[in-house]
N, C-alpha and C positions, 0 to 999 in steps of 0.2 A: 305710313310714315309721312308726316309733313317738313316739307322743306322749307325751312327759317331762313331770313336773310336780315341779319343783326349787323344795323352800323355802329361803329363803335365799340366793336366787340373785344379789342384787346384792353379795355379801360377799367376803372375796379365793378361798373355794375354788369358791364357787356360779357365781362370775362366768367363771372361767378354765373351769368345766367345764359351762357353758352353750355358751361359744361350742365347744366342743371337739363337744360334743353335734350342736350345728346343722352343723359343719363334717362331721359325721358320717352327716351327714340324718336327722338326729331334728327331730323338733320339739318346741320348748323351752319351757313354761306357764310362766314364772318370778313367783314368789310373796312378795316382801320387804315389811315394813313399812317398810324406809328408802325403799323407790322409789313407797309407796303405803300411808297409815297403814292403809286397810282391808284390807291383807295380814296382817293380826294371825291365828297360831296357835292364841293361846287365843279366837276365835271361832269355833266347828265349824259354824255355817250356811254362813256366808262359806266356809269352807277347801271346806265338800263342792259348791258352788255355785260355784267355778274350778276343783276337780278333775274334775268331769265328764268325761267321753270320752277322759280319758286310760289310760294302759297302768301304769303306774309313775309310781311316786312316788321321787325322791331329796330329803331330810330332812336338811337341814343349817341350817334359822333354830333359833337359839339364844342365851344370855348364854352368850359363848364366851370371857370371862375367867375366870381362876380370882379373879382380885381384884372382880372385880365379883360374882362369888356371894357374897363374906366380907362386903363391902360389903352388898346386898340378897340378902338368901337367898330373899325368900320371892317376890320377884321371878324370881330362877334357878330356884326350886323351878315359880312358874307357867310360866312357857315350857318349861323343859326338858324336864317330866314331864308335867304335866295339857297343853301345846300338844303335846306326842309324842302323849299317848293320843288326842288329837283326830285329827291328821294319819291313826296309824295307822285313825282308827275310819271315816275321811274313805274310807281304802284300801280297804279289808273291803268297804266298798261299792261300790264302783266296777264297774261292768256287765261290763267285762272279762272273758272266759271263767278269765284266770290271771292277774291283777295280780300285780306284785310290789311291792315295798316296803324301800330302801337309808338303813339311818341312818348318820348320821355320827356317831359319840362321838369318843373321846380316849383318849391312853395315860394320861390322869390318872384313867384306874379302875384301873390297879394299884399306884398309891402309891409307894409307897419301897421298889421290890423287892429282892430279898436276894439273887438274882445277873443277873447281865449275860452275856451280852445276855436280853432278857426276849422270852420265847414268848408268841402267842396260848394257853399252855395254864397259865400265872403265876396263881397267887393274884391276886384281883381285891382290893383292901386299900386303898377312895378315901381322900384323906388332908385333902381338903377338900371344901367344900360344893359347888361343880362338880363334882367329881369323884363324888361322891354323886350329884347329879342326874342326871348321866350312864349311871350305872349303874341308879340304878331305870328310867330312860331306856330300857336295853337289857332290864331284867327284862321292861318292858310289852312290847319287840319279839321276844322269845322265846314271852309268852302268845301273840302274835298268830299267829307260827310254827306256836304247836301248834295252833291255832283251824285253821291250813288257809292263811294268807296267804303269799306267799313271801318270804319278809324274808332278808336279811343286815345283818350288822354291818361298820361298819371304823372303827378308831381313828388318828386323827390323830395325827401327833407333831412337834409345833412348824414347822407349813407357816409357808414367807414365801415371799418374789418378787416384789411386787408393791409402789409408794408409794402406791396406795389401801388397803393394808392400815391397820386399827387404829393409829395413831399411835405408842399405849405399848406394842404389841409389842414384844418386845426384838430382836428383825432390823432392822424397820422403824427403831424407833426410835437402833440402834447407829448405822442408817447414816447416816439424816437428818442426826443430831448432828453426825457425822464428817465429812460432805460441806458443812456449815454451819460446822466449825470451834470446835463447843461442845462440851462436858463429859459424857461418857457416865459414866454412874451403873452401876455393876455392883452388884447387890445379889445376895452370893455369890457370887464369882469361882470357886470351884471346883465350883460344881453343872454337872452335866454333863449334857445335853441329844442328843438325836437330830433334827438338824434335815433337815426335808425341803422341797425346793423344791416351789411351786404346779405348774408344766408338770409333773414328773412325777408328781404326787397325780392331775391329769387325764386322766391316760392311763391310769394304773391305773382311778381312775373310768368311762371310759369300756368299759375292759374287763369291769368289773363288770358296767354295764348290759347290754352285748352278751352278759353268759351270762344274768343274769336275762331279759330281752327274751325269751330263746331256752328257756326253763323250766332253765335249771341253777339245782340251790340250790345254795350259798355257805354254809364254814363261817365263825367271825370270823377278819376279818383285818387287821393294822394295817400301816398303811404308814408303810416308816422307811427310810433308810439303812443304818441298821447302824454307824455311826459316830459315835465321842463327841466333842463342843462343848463347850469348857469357854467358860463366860460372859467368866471375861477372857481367851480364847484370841480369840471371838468379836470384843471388845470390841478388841482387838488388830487383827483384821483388819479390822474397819473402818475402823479409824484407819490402816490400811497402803494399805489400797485408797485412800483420799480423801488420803493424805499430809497429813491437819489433825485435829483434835482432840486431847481431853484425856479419862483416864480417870480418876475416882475411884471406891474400892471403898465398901461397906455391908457392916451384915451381912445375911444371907438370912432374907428372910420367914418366918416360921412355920408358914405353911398351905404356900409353893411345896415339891414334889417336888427330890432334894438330887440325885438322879441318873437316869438313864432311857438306855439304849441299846436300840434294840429288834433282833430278830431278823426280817429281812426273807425266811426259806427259804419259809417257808408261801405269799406273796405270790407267790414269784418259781414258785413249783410249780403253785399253784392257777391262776394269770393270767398266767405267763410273762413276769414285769415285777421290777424292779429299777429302783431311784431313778439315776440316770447326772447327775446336778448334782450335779460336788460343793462343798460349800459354801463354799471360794475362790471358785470359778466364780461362785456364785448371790449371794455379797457384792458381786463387782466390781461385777455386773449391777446391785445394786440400790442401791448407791453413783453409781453413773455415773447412774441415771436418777433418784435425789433431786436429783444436783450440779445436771441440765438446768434444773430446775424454779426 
């Protein structure tokens, strides 16, 4: 049995890939400040004094809005980067004849790409202050790489599935709305997004662990569908699935990404995985389970 030490663990991806974990017979250290303020990342006593005896580390606590970095950067800038360089320093250490070491970033380090679908091999071009953090994020997970740790990357792109997720996500919150019969705000109707549901982000996770676990290294890989979201395509279908709400348009952010499809081949070669929700499916689901509430 290996024993996992996931930051972030009470959050929508930490959460779904804890219990995937333990259903998997790991055993699961879970580390959040929401479940316990002294789970804080920017303390490296604390972090290396609950990582103990474990094998691996999966690194996923973060400011994981992009509007909340633009809001407090220097907030995003401590957690993202000076809490990464702790966690990784936490790793290094760790007694372990092979620790490994899985961060989580974002497709928001490659910006406003110039074609679609985007590769793990894309200009990296962050286009906001999250995105920035995320990437110096990875720079410190590459040092640690060449130091000798065994690190991987993977970039998220627009996980939902869950009504414990973040409120003002735009999944979470399309559907809330729709299933309440309120007014969904599309700010940029025609930015187009990759969305991936949480179940299949933790099966690919869990794949992860089992080559790391087992000394594979991992090049970067982002997990997507491969399929574009238009915001009022999106905003549409939640309003279809719950038969109530109201849609009004904005224009789009500044700082948000205008478009993003990723290229799921790398995923599907390296881990034998492919996203299988597709995001009809993953609306009903998460429509039907705001309406119970």
């Amino acid at each position: 049995m290996t024993r996992v030490f996931v930051t972030g663990s009470h959050g929508l991806i930490g959460s779904a890939l804890s219990g995937r974990l333990r259903a998997d017979g790991h055993e699961v250290i879970g580390y959040d400040i929401a479940a316990d303020k002294r789970h804080d990342i920017v303390d490296p006593d604390a972090l290396a004094s609950a990582m103990a005896g474990c094998s691996g580390v999966v690194h996923l606590a973060a400011v994981s809005r992009v509007v909340w970095g633009e809001h407090d950067p220097g907030a995003c800038h401590l957690v993202n980067v000076i809490g990464t360089r702790n966690v990784l320093a936490a790793a290094s250490s760790l007694r372990e004849v092979r620790p490994w070491f899985l961060f989580g970033s974002s497709r928001e380090v490659y910006g406003q790409a110039r074609y679609l679908p985007v590769s793990e091999s894309a200009e990296l071009a962050p286009l906001n202050r999250y995105a920035r953090s995320k990437l110096d994020a990875e720079l410190l997970v590459e040092q640690a790489r060449a130091g000798g740790l065994n690190t991987a990357v993977v970039r998220f792109s627009s996980v939902y599935g869950s009504v414990a997720d973040h409120p003002d996500r735009v999944a979470p919150a399309f559907a809330r709305l729709a299933a309440e019969g309120g007014a969904l705000r599309v700010d940029g109707g025609d930015t187009t997004l990759d969305f991936t549901h949480v179940s299949d982000v933790a099966e690919a996770l869990s794949r992860m662990v089992e080559r790391l676990s087992s000394g594979s290294r991992l090049p970067p890989l982002h997990l997507v569908s491969g399929r574009a979201t238009s915001l009022s395509g999106l905003a549409d279908l939640a309003v279809r699935c719950a038969s109530g709400g109201t849609i009004r348009t904005a224009a789009p952010r500044h700082y948000d990404v205008g478009r993003f499809v990723g290229d799921p081949a790398r995923a599907a070669r390296v881990l034998g995985w492919r996203a299988t929700t597709a995001i009809q499916e993953g609306m009903e689901r998460l429509v039907a389970d705001f309406a119970k509430r």
